[in-house]
C-alpha positions in Angstrom: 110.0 167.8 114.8 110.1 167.4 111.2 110.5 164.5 108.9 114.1 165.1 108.3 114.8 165.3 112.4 112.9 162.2 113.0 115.1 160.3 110.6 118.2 161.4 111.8 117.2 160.4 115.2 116.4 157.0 114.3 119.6 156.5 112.3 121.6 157.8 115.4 119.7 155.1 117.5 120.3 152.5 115.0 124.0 153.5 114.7 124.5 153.5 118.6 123.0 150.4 119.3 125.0 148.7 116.5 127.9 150.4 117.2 127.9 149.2 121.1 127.1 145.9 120.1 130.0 145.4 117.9 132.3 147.0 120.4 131.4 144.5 123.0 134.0 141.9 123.7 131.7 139.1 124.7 129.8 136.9 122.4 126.3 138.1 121.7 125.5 134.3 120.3 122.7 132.7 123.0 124.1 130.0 124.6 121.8 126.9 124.1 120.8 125.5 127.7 119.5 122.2 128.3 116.0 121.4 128.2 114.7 118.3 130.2 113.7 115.5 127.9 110.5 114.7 129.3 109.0 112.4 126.6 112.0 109.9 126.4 112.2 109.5 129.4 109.1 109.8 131.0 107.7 107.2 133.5 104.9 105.5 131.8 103.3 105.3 135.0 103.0 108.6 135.5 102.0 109.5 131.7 98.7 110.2 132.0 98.1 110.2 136.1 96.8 113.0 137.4 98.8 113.1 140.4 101.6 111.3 142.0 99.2 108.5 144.0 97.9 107.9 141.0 101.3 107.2 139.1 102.0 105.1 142.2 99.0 102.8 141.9 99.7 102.4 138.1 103.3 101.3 139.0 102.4 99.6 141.5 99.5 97.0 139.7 102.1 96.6 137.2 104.7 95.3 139.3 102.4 93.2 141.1 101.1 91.9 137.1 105.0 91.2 136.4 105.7 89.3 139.8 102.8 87.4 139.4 103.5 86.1 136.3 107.4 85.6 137.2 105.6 83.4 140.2 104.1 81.1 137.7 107.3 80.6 135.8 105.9 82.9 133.1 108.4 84.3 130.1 108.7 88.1 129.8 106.5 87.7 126.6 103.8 86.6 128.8 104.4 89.4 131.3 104.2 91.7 128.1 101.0 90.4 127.7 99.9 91.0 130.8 100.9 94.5 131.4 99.5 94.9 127.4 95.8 93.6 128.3 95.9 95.5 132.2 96.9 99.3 130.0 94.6 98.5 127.4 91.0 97.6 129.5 92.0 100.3 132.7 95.3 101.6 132.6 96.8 99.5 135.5 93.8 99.9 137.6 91.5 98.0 139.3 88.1 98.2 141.0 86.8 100.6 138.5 83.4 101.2 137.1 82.1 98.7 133.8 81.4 100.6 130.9 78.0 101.6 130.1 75.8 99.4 129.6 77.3 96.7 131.9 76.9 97.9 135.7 79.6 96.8 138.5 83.2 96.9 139.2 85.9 95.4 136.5 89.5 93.9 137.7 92.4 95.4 136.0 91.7 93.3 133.1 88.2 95.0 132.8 86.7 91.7 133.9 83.4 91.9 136.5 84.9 91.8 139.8 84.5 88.6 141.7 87.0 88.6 144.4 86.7 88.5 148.2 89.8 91.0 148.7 89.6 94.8 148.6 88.8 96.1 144.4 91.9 98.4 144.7 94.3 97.0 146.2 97.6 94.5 144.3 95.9 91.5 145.2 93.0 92.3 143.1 95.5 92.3 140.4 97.6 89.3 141.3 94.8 87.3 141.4 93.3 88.5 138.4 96.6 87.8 136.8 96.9 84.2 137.9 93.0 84.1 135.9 95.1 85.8 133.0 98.0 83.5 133.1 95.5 80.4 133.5 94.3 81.5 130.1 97.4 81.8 128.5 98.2 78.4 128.7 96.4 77.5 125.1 97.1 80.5 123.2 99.9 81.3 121.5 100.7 84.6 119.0 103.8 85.9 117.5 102.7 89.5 117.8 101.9 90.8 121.6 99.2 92.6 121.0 97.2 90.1 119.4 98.5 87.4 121.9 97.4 89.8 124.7 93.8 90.1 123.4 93.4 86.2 122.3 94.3 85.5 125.9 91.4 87.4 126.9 89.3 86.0 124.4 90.1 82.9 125.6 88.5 83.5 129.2 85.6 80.7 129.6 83.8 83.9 131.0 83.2 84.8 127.2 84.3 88.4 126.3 82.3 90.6 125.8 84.2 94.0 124.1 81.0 96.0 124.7 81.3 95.5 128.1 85.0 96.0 128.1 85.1 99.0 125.6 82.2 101.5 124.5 83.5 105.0 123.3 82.9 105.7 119.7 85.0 103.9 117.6 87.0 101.9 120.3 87.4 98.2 120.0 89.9 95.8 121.7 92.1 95.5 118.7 93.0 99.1 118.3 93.1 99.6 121.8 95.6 96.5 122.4 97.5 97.7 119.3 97.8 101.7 120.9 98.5 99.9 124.4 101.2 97.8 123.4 104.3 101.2 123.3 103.5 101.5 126.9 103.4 98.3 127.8 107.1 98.0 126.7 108.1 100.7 128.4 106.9 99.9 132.0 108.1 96.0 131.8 111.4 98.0 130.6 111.4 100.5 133.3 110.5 97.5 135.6 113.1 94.7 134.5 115.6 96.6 132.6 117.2 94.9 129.5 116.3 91.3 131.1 
């Protein structure tokens, strides 16, 4: 085949496709189809869980945070608060590991664990939360993160954020601050627009 005969095979090709899609009678526009919004309306229990349990605990410890606050006669800023300081020092879990250096088990507030009930289970975290919301009684904030933290820093235990935080670079203020967006949205997913 020579140069010429190439060409003029191309060119018929060209014309043929183009000539068949302009004949057709329906619309060769894509049709946009829906894609799930899974950002907006994600779960923010299940954001970061690595399986379904684990989204289950996380939902769970923070209902039991929110009813246990609601049992003290508590005010949905003080449940904020709650759920803010619990995402911030374990992510709604309790019975985990201390940070290095400290050695032990924390509560869901990242507190040493000193309770006669099972680490894991929601009465861990209720009565950790009672502790929290014995706390909260002298502080006061306008903004929740810092009211979250100044709760904890009021625990006669004496904080101590190496004990509570020890990657590079984290402290309890930024990590209160980056914890307060899902804090909101679980006590929203959990109590609506109350």
């Amino acid at each position: 085949m020579t140069r010429k005969n190439v060409a003029a095979a191309l060119i018929t090709a060209v014309l043929a496709v183009g000539l068949t899609a302009c004949s057709n009678d329906e619309s060769t526009t894509a049709t946009p189809t829906s894609v799930p919004t899974t950002t907006a309306d994600a779960s923010p229990f299940g954001a970061e869980a690595n399986s379904d349990l684990i989204a289950k605990i996380h939902r769970d410890n923070a209902t039991a945070i929110v009813e246990t606050v609601e049992a003290r006669h508590g005010n949905p800023d003080q449940a904020l608060a709650a759920l803010l300081a619990a995402e911030a020092e374990t992510g709604w879990r309790s019975g985990l590991s201390m940070a290095p250096p400290a050695t032990g088990i924390r509560d869901v507030y990242g507190w040493r664990f000193g309770y006669n009930i099972a680490a894991d289970s929601t009465d861990a975290v209720k009565a950790a939360t009672n502790t929290f919301m014995d706390n909260a009684i002298a502080v006061s904030a306008d903004d929740p993160a810092a009211y979250a933290l100044a709760v904890q820093l009021a625990d006669p235990r004496g904080y101590n954020e190496k004990e509570h935080f020890y990657k590079k670079g984290e402290t309890a203020a930024t990590e209160y601050a980056a914890a307060l967006p899902k804090a909101q949205a679980a006590y929203a997913e959990l109590r609506g627009s109350q």
